[in-house]
mmJSON file of the N, C-alpha and C atoms, coordinates in Angstrom:
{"data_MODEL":{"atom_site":{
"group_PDB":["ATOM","ATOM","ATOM","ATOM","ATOM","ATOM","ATOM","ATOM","ATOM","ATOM","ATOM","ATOM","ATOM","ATOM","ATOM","ATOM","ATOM","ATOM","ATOM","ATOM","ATOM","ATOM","ATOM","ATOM","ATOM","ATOM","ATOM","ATOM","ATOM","ATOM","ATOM","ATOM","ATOM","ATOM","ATOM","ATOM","ATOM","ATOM","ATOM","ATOM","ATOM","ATOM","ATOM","ATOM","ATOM","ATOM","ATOM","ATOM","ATOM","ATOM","ATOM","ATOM","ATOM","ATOM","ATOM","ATOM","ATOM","ATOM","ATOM","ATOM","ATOM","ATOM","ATOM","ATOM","ATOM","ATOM","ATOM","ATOM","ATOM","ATOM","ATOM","ATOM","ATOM","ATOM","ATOM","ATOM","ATOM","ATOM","ATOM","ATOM","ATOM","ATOM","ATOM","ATOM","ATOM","ATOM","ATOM","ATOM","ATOM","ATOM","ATOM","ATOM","ATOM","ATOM","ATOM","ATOM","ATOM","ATOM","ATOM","ATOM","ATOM","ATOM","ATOM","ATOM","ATOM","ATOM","ATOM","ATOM","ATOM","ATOM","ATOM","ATOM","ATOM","ATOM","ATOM","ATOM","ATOM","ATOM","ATOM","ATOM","ATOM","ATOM","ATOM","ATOM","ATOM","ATOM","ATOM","ATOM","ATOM","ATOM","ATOM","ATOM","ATOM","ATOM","ATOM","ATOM","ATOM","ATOM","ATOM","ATOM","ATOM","ATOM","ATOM","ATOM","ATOM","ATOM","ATOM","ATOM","ATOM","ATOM","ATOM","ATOM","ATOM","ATOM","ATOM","ATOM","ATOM","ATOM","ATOM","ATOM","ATOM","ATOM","ATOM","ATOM","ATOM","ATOM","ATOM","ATOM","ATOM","ATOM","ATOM","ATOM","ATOM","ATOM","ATOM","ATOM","ATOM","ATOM","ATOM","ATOM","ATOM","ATOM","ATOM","ATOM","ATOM","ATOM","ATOM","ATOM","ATOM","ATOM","ATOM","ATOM","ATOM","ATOM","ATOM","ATOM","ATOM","ATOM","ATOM","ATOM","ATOM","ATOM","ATOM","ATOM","ATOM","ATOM","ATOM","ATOM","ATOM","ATOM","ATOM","ATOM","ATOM","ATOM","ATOM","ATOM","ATOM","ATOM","ATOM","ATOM","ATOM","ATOM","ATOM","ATOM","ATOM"],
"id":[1,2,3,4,5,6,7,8,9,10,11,12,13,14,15,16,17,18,19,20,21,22,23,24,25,26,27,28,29,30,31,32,33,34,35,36,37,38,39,40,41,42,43,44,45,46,47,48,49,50,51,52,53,54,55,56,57,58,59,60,61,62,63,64,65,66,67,68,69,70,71,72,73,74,75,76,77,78,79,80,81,82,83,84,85,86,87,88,89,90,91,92,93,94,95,96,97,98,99,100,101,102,103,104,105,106,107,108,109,110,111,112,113,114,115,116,117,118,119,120,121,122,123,124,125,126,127,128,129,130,131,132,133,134,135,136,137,138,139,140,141,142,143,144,145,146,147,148,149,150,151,152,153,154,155,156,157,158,159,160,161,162,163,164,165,166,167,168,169,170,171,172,173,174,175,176,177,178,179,180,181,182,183,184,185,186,187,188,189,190,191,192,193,194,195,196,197,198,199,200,201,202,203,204,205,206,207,208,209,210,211,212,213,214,215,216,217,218,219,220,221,222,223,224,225],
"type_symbol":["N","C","C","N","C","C","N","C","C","N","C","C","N","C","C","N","C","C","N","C","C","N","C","C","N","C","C","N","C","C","N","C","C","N","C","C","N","C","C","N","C","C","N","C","C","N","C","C","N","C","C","N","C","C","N","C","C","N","C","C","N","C","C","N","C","C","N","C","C","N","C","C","N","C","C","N","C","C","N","C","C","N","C","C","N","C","C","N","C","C","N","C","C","N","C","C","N","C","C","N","C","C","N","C","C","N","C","C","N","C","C","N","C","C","N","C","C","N","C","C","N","C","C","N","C","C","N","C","C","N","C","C","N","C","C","N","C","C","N","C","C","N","C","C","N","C","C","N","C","C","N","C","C","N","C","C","N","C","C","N","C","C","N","C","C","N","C","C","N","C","C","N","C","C","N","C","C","N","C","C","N","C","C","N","C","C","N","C","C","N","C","C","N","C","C","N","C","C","N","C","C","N","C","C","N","C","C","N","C","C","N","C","C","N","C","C","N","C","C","N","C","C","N","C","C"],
"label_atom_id":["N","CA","C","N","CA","C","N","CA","C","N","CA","C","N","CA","C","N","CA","C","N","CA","C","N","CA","C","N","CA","C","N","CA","C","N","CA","C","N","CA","C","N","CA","C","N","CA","C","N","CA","C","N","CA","C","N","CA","C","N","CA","C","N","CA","C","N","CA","C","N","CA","C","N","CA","C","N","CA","C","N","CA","C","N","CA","C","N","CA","C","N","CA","C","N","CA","C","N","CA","C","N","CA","C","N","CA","C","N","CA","C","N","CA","C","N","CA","C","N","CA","C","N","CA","C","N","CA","C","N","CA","C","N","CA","C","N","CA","C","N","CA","C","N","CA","C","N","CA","C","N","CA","C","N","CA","C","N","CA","C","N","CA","C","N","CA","C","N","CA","C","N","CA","C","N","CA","C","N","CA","C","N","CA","C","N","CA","C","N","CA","C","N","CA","C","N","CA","C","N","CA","C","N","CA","C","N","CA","C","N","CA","C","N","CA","C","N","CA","C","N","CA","C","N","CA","C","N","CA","C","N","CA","C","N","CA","C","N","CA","C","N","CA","C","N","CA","C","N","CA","C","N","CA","C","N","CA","C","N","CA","C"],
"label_alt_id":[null,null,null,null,null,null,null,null,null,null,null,null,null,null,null,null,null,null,null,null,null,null,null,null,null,null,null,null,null,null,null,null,null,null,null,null,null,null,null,null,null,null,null,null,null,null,null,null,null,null,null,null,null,null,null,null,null,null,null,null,null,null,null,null,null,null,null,null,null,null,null,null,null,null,null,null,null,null,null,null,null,null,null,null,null,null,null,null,null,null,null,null,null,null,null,null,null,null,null,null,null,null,null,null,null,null,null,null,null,null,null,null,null,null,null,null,null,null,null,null,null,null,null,null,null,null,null,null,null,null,null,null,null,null,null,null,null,null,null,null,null,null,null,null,null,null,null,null,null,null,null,null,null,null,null,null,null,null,null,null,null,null,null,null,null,null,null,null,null,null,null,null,null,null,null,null,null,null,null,null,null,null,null,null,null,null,null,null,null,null,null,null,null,null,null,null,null,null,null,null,null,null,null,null,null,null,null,null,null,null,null,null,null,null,null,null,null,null,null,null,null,null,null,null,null],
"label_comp_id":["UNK","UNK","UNK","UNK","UNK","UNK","UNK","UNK","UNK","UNK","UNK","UNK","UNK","UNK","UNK","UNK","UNK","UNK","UNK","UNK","UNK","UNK","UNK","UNK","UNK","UNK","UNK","UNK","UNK","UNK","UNK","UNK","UNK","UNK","UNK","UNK","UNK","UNK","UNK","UNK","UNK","UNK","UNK","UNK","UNK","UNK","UNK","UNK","UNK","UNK","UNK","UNK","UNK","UNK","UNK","UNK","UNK","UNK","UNK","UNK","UNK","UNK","UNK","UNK","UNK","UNK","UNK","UNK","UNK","UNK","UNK","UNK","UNK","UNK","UNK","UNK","UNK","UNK","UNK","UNK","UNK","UNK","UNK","UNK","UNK","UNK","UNK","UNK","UNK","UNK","UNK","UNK","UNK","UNK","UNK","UNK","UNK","UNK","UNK","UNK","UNK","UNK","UNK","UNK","UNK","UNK","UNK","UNK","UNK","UNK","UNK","UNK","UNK","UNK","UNK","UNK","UNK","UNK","UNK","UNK","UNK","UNK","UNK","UNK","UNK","UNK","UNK","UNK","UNK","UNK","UNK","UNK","UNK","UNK","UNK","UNK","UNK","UNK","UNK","UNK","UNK","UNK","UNK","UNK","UNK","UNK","UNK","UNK","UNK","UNK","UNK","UNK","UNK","UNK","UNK","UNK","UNK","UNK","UNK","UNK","UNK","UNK","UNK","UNK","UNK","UNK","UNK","UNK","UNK","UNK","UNK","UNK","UNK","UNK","UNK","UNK","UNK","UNK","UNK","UNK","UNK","UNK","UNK","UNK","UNK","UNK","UNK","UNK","UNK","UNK","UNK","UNK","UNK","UNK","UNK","UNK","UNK","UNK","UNK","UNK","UNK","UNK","UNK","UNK","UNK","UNK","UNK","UNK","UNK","UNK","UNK","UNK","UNK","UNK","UNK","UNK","UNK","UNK","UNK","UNK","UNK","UNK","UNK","UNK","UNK"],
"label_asym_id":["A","A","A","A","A","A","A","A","A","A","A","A","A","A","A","A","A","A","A","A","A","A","A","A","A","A","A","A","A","A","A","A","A","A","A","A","A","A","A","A","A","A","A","A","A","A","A","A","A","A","A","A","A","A","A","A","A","A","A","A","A","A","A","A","A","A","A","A","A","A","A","A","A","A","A","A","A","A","A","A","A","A","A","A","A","A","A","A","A","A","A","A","A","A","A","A","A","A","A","A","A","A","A","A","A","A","A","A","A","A","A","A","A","A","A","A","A","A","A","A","A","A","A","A","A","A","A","A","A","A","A","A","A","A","A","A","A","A","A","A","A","A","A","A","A","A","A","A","A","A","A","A","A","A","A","A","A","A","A","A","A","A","A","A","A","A","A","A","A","A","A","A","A","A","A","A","A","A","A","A","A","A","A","A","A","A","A","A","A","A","A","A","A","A","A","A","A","A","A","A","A","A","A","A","A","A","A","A","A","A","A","A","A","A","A","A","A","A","A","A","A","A","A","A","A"],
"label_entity_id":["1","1","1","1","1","1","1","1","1","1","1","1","1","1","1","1","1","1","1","1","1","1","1","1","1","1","1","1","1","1","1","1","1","1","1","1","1","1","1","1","1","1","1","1","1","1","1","1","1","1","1","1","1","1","1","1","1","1","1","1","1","1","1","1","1","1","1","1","1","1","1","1","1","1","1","1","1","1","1","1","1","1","1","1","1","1","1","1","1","1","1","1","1","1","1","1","1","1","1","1","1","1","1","1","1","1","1","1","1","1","1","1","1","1","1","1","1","1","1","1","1","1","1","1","1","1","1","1","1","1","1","1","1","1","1","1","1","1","1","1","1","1","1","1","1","1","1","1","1","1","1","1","1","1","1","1","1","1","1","1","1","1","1","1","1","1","1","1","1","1","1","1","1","1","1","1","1","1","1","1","1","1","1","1","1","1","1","1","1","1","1","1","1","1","1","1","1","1","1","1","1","1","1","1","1","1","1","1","1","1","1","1","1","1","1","1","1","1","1","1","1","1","1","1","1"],
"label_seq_id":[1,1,1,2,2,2,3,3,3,4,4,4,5,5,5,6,6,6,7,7,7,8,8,8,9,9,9,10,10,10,11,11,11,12,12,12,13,13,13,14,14,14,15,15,15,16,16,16,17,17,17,18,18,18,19,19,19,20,20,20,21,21,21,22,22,22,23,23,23,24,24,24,25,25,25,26,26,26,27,27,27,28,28,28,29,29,29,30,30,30,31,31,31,32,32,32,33,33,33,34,34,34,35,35,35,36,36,36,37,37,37,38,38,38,39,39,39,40,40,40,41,41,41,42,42,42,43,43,43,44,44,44,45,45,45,46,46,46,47,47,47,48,48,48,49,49,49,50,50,50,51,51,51,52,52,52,53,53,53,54,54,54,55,55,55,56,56,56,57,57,57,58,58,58,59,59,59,60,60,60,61,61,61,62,62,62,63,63,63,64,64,64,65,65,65,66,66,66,67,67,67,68,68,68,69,69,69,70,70,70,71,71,71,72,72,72,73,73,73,74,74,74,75,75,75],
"pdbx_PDB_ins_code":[null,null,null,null,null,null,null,null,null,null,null,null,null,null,null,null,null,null,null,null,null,null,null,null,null,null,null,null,null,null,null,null,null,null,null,null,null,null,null,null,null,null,null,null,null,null,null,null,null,null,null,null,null,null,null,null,null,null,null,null,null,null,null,null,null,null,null,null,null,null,null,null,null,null,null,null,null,null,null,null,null,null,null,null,null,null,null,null,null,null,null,null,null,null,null,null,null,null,null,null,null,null,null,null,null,null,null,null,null,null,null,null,null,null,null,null,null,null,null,null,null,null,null,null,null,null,null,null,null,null,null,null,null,null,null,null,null,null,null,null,null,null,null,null,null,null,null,null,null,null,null,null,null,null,null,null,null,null,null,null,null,null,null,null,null,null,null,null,null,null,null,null,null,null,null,null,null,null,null,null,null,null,null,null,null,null,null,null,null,null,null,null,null,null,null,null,null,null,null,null,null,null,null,null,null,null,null,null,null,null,null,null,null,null,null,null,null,null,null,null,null,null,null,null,null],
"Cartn_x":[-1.308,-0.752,-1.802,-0.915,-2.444,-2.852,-4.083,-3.898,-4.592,-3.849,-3.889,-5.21,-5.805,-6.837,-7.028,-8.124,-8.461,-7.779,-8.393,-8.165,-6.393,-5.677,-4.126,-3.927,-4.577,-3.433,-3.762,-4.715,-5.368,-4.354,-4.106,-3.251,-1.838,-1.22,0.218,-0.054,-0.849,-0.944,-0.687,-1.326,-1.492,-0.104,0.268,1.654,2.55,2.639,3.462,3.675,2.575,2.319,2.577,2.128,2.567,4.075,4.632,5.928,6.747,6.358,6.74,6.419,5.381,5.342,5.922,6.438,7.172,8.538,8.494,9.96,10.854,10.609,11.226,12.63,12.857,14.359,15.029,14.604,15.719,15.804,15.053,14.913,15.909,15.691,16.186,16.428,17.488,17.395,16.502,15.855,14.824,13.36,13.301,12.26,12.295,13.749,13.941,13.948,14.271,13.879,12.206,11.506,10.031,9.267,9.741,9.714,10.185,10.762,11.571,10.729,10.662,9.522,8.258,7.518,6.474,6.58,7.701,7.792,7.785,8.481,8.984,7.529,7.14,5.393,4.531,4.545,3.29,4.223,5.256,5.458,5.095,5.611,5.07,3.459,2.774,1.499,1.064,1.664,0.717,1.768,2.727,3.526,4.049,4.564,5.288,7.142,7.663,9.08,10.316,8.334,9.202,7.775,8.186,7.143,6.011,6.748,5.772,4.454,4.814,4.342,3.022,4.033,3.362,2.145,2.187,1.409,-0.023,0.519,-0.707,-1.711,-0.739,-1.496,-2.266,-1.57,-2.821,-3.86,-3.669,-5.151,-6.106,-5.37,-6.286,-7.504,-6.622,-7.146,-8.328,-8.852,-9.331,-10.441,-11.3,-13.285,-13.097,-13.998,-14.578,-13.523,-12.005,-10.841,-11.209,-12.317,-12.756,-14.031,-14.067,-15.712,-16.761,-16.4,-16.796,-17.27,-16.242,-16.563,-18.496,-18.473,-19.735,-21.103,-20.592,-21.95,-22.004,-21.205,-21.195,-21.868,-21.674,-22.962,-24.068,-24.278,-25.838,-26.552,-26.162,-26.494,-27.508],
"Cartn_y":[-7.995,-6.951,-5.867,-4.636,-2.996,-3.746,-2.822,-3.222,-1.244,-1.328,-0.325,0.179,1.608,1.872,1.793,1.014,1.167,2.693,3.417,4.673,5.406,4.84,5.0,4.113,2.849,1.676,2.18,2.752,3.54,4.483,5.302,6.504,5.53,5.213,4.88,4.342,3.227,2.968,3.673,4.49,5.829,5.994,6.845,7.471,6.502,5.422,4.639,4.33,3.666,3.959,5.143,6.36,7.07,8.065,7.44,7.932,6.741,5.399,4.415,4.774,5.102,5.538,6.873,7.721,8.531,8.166,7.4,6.491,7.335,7.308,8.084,7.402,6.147,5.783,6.285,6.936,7.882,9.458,9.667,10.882,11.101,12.585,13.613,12.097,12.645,11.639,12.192,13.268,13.15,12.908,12.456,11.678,10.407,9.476,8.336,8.017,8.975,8.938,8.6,9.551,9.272,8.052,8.003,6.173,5.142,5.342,4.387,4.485,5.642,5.776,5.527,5.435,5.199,3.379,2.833,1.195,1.152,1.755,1.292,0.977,2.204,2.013,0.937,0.929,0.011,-1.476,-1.665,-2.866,-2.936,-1.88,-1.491,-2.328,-1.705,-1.542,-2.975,-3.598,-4.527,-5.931,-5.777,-6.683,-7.596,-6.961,-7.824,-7.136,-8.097,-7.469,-6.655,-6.796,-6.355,-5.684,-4.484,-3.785,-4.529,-5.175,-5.863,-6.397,-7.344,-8.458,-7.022,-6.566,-5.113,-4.538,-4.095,-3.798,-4.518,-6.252,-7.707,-7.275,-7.753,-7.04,-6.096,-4.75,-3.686,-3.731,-3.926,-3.959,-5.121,-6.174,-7.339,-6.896,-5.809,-5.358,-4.251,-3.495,-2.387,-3.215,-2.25,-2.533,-3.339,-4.244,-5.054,-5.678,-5.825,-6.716,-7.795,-8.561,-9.944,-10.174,-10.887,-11.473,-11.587,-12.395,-12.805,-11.26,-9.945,-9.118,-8.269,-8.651,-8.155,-8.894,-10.204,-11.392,-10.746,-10.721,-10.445,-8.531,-7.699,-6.852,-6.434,-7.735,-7.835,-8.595,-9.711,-10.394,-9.606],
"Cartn_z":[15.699,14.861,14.651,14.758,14.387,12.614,12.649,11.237,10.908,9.431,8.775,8.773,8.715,8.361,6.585,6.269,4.487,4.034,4.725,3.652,4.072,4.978,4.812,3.577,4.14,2.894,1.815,1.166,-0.462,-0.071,0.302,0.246,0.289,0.847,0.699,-1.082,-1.177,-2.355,-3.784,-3.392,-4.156,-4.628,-3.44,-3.201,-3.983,-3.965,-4.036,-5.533,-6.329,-7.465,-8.466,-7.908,-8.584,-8.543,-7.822,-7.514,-8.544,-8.513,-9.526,-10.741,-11.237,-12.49,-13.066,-12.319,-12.215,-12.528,-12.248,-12.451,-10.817,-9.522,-8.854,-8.641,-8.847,-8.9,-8.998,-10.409,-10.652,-10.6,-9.922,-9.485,-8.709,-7.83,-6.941,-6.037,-5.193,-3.307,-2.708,-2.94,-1.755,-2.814,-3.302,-4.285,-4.219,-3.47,-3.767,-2.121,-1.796,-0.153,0.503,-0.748,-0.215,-0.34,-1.601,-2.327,-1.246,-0.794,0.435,1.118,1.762,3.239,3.167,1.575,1.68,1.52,0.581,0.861,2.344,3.043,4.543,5.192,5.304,5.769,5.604,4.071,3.421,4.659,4.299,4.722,6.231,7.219,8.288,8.83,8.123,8.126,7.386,6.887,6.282,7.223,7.475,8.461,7.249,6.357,5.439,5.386,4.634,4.119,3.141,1.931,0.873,0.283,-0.664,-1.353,-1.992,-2.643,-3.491,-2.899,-2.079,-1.376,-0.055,0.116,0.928,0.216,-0.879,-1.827,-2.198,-2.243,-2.607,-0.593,-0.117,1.026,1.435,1.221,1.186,0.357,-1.086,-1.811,-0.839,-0.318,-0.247,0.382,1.662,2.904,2.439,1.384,0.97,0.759,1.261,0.93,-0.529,-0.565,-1.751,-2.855,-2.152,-2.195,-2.713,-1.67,-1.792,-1.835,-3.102,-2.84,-1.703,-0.638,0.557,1.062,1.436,1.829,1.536,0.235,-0.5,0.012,0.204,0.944,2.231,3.378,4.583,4.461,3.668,3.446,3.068,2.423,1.775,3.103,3.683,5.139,5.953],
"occupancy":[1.0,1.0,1.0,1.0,1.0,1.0,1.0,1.0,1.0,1.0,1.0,1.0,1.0,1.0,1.0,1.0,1.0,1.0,1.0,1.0,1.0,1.0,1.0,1.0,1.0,1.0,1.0,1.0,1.0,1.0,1.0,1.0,1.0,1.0,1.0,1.0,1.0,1.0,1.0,1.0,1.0,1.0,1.0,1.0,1.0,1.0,1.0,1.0,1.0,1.0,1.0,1.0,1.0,1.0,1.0,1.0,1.0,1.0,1.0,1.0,1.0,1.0,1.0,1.0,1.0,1.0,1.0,1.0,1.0,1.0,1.0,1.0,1.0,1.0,1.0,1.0,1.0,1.0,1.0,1.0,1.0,1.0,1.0,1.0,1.0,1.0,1.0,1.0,1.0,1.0,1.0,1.0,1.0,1.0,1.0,1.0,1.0,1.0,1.0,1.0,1.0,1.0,1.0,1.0,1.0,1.0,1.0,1.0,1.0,1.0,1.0,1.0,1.0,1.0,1.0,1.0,1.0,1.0,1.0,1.0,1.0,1.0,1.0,1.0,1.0,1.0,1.0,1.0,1.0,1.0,1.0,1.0,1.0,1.0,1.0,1.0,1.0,1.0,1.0,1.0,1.0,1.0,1.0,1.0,1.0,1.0,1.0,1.0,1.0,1.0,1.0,1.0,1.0,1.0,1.0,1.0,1.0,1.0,1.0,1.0,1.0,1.0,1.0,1.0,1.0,1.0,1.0,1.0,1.0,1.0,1.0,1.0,1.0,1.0,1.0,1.0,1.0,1.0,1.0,1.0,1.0,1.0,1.0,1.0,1.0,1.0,1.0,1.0,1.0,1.0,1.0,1.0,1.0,1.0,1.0,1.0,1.0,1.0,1.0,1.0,1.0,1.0,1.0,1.0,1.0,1.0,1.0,1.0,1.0,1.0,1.0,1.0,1.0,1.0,1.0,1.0,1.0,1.0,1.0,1.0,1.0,1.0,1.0,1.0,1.0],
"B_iso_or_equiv":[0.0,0.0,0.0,0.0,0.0,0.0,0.0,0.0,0.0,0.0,0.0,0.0,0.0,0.0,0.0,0.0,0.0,0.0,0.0,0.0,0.0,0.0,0.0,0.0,0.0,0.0,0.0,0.0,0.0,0.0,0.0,0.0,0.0,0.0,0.0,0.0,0.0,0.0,0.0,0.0,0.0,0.0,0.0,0.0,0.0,0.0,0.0,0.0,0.0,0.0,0.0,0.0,0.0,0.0,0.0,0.0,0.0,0.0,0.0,0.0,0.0,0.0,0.0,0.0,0.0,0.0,0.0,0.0,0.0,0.0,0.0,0.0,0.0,0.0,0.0,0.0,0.0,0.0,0.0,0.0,0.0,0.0,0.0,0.0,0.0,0.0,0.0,0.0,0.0,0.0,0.0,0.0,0.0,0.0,0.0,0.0,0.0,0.0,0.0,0.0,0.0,0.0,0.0,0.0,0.0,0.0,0.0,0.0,0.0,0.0,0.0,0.0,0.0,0.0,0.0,0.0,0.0,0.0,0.0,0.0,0.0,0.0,0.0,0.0,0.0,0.0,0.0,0.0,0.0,0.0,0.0,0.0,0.0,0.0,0.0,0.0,0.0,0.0,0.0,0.0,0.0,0.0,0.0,0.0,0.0,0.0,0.0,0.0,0.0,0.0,0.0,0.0,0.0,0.0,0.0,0.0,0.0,0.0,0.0,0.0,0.0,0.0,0.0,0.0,0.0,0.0,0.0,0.0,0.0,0.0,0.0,0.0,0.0,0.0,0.0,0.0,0.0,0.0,0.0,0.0,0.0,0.0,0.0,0.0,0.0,0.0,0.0,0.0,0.0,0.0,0.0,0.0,0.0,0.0,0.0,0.0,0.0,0.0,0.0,0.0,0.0,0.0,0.0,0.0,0.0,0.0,0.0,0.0,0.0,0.0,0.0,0.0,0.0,0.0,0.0,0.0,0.0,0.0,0.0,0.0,0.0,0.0,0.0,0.0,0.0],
"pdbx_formal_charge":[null,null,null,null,null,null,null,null,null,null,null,null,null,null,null,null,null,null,null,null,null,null,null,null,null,null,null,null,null,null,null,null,null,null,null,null,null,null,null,null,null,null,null,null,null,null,null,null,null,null,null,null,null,null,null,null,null,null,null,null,null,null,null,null,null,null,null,null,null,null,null,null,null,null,null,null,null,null,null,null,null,null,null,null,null,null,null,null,null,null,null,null,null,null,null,null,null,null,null,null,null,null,null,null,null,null,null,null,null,null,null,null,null,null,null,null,null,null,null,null,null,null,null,null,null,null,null,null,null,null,null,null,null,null,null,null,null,null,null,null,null,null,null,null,null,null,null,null,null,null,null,null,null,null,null,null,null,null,null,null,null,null,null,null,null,null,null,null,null,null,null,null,null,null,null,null,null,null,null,null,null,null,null,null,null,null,null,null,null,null,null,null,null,null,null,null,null,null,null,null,null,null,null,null,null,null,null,null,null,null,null,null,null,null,null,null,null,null,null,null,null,null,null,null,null],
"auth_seq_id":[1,1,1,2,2,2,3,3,3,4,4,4,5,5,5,6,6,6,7,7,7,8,8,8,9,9,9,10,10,10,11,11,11,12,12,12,13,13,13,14,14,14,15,15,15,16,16,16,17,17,17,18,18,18,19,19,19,20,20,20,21,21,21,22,22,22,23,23,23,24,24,24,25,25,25,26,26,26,27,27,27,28,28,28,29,29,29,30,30,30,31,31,31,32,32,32,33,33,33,34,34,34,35,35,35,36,36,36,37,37,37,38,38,38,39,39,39,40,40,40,41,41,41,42,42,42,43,43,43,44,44,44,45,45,45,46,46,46,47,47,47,48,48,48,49,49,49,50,50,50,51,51,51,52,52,52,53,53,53,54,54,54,55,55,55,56,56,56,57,57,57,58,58,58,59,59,59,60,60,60,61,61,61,62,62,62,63,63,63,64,64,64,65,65,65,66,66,66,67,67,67,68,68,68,69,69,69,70,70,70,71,71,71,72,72,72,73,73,73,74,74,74,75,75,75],
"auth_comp_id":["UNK","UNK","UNK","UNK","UNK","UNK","UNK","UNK","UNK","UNK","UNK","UNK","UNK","UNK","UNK","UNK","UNK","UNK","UNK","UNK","UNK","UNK","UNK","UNK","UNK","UNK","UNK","UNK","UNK","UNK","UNK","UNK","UNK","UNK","UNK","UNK","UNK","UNK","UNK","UNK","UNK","UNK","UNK","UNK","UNK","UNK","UNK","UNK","UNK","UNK","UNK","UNK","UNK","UNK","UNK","UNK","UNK","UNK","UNK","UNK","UNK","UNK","UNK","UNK","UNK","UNK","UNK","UNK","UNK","UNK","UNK","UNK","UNK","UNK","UNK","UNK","UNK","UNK","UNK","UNK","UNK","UNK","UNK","UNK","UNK","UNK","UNK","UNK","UNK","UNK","UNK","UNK","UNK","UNK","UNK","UNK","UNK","UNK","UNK","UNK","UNK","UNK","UNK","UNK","UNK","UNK","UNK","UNK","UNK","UNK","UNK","UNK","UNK","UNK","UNK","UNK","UNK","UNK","UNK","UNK","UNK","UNK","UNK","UNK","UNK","UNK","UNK","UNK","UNK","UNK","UNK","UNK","UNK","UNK","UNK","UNK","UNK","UNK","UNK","UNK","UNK","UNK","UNK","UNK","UNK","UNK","UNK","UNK","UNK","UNK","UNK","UNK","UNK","UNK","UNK","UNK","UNK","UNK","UNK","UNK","UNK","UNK","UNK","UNK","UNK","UNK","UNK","UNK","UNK","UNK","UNK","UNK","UNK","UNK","UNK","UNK","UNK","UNK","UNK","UNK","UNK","UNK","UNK","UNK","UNK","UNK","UNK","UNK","UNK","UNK","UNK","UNK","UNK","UNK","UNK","UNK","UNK","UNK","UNK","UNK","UNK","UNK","UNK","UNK","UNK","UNK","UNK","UNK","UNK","UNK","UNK","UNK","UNK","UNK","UNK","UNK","UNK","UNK","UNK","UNK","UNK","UNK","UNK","UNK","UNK"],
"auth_asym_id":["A","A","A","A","A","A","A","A","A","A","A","A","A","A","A","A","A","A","A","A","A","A","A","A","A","A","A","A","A","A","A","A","A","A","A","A","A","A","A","A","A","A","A","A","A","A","A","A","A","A","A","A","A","A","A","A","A","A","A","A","A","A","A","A","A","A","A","A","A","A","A","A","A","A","A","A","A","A","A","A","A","A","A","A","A","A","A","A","A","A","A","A","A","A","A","A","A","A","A","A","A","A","A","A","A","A","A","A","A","A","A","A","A","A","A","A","A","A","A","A","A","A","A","A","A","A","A","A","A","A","A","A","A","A","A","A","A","A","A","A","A","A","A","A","A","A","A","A","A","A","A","A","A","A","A","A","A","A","A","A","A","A","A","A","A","A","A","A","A","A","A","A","A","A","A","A","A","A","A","A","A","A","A","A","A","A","A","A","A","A","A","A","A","A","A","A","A","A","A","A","A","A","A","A","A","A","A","A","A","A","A","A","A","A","A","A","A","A","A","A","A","A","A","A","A"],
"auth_atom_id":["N","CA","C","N","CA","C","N","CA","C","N","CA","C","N","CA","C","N","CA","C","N","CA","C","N","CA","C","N","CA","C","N","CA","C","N","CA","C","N","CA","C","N","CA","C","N","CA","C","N","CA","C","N","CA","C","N","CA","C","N","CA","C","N","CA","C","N","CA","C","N","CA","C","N","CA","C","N","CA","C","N","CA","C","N","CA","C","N","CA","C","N","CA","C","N","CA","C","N","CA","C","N","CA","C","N","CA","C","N","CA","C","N","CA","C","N","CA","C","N","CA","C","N","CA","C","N","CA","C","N","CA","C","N","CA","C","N","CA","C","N","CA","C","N","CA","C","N","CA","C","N","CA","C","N","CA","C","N","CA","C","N","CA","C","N","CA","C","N","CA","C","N","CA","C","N","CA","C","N","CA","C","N","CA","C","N","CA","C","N","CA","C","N","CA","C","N","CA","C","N","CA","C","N","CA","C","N","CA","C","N","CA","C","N","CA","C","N","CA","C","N","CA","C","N","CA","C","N","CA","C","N","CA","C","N","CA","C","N","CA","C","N","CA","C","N","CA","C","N","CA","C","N","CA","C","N","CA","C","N","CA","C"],
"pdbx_PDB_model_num":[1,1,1,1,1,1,1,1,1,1,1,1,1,1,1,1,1,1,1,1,1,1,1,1,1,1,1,1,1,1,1,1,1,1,1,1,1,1,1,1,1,1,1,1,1,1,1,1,1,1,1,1,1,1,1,1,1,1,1,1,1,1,1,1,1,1,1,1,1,1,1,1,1,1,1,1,1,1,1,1,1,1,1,1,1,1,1,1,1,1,1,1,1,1,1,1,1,1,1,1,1,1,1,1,1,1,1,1,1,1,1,1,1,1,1,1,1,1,1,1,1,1,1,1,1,1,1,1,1,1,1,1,1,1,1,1,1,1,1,1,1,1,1,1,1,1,1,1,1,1,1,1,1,1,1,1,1,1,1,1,1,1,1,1,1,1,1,1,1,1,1,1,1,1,1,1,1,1,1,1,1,1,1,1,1,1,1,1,1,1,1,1,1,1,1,1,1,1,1,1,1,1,1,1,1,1,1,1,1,1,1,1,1,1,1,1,1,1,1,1,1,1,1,1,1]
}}}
């Protein structure tokens, strides 16, 4: 599987979040359209099926996610 570049998955993230806190649900259709396309992606990109789960994924994937990542740069 491709895997996402860090700094897309931070940007969809982004996007994504703050279109949710926006509440874009209920927004315009083409506000609820972007919301879609940016779920569609994240899931895309992280090879999952659903936002959410899309979402646990991309952070995982972002610099200093995981502990381990931080040992393997001090090494």
């Amino acid at each position: 599987m491709l895997m996402a570049h860090p700094a897309v998955l931070s940007n969809l993230i982004e996007q994504y979040e703050t279109l949710r806190v926006l509440h874009a649900e209920d927004g315009s259709p083409e506000v609820r359209q972007r919301m879609d396309d940016i779920a569609y992606t994240l899931c895309v990109s992280t090879g999952t099926r659903d936002v959410d789960t899309a979402l646990v994924a991309a952070r995982h994937r972002l610099p200093g996610a995981r502990p381990e990542d931080d040992s393997v740069l001090m090494a």
